[in-house]
C-alpha positions as CSV (number, residue, x, y, z in Angstrom):
1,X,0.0,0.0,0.0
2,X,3.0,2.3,0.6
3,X,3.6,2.7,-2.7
4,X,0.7,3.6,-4.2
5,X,0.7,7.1,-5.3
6,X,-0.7,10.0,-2.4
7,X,-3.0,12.5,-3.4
8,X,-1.9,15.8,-3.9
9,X,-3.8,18.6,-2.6
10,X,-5.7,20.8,-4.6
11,X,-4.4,24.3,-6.4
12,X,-5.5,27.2,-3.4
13,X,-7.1,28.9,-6.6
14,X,-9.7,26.2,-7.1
15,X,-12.2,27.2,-4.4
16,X,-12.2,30.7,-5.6
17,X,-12.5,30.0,-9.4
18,X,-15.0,27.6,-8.4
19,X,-17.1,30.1,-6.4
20,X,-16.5,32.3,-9.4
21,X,-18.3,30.2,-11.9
22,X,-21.0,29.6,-9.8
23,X,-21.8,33.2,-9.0
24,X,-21.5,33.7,-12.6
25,X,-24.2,31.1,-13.3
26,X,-26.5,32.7,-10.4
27,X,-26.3,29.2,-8.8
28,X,-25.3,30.6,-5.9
29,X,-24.6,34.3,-3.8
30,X,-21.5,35.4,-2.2
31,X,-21.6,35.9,1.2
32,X,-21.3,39.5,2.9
33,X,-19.2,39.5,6.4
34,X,-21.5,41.4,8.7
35,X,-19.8,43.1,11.2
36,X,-20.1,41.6,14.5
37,X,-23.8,42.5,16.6
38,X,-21.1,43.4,19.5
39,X,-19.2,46.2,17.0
40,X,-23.1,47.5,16.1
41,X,-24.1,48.0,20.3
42,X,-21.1,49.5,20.9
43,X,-21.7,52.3,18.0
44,X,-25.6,52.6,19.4
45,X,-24.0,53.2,23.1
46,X,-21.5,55.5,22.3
47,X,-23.6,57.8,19.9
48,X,-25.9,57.4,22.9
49,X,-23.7,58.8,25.2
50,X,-22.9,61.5,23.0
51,X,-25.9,62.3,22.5
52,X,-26.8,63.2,26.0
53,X,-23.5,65.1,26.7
54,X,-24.5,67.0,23.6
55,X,-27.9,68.0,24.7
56,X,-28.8,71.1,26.7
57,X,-29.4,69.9,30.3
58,X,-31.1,71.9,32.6
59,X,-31.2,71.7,36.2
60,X,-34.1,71.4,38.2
61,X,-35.1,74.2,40.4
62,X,-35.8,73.0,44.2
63,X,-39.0,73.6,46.2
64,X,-42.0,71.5,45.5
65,X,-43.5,69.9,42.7
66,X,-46.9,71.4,41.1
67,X,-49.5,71.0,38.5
68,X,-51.0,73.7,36.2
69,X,-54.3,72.2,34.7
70,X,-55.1,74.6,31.9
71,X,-58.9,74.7,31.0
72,X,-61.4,76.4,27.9
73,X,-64.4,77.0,29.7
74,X,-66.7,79.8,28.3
75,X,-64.9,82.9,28.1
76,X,-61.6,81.3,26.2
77,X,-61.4,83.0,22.8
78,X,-59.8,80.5,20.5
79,X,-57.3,81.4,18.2
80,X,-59.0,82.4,15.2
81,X,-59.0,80.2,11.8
82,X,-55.1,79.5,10.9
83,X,-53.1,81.0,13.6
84,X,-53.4,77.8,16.0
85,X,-49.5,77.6,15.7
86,X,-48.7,81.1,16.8
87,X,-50.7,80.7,19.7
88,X,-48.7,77.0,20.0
89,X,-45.8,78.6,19.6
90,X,-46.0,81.1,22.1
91,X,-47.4,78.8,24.6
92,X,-43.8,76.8,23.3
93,X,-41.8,80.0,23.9
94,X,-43.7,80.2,27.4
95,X,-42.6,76.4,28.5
96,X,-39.1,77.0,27.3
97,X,-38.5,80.0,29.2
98,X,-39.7,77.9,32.5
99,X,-37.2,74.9,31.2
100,X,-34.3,77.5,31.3
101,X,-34.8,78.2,34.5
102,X,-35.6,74.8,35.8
103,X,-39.3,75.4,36.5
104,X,-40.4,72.8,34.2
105,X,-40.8,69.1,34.8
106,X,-43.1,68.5,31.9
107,X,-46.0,69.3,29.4
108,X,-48.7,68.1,27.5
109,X,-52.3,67.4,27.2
110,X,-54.9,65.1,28.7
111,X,-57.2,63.0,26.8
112,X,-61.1,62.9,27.8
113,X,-63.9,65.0,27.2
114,X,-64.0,66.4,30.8
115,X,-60.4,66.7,30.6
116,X,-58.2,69.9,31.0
117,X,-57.0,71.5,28.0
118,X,-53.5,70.6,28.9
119,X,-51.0,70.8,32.0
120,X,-47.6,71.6,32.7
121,X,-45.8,70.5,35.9
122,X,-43.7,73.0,37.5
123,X,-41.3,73.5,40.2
124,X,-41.9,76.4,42.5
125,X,-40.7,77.3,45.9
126,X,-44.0,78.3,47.5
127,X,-47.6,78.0,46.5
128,X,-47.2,81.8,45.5
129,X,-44.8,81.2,43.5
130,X,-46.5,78.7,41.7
131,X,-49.8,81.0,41.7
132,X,-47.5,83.7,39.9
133,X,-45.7,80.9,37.4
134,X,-49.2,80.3,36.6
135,X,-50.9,83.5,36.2
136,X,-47.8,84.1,33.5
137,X,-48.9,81.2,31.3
138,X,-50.2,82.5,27.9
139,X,-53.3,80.4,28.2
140,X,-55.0,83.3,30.6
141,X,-54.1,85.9,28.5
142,X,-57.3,84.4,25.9
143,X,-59.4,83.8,28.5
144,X,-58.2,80.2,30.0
145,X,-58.2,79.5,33.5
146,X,-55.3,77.7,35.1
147,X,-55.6,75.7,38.0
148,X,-52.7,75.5,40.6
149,X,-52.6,72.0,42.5
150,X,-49.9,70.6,44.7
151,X,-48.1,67.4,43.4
152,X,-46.7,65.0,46.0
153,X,-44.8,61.9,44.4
């Protein structure tokens, strides 16, 4: 048996000429590497963490934590046919100037019929305070009335 002839291996060319031809014949598709899922978190995390370095922070003022409900009762005057985003804007430019100062926890609206209009919750350091952080809101200027309430998490 020893002297029977050993197979040689084949040319390191053949694979890929091989692959070649049947790419060529759309018998088959190469395969893409993919980067590893690791590499891809990695990238999410840091241009996370970038992200919120980046981004405006804004501390929040102490005292206690309240609630303006904002309500359209009878005497609101609506904004008239297509200025609904200048009167959204300014109740935007309102909220912002609140944020800046860390008086603002958050905004938005309720959904119900009985529902307020909208609220904000605001940090103030005494129920005045809170009374006059209110009676500044845009929304009372048309007529709205604003309700002050205490929050306690």
């Amino acid at each position: 048996m020893m002297d029977l002839s050993q197979e040689r291996p084949p040319d390191p060319a053949l694979e890929e000429r091989v692959v070649s031809a049947l790419v060529a014949a759309g018998l088959v598709r190469r395969r893409r590497s993919r980067a590893p899922i690791w590499l891809a978190a990695a990238a999410v995390l840091v241009l996370a963490i970038g992200f919120s370095l980046w981004r405006t922070r804004h501390t929040v003022a102490p005292g206690n934590t309240y609630v303006l409900l904002l309500y359209e009762d009878s005497t609101y005057r609506f904004a008239p046919p297509g200025h609904g985003a200048d009167r959204l804007a300014e109740m935007s430019r309102w909220a912002d100037s609140l944020a800046k100062r860390g008086q603002l926890d958050v905004g938005g609206h309720l959904v119900g019929s009985t529902a307020p209009g909208g609220l904000f919750i605001i940090r103030a350091k005494s129920d005045s305070d809170a009374a006059l952080i209110a009676a500044s809101c845009p929304h009372v200027k048309y007529g709205g009335r604003v309700e002050v309430r205490r929050f306690i998490e």
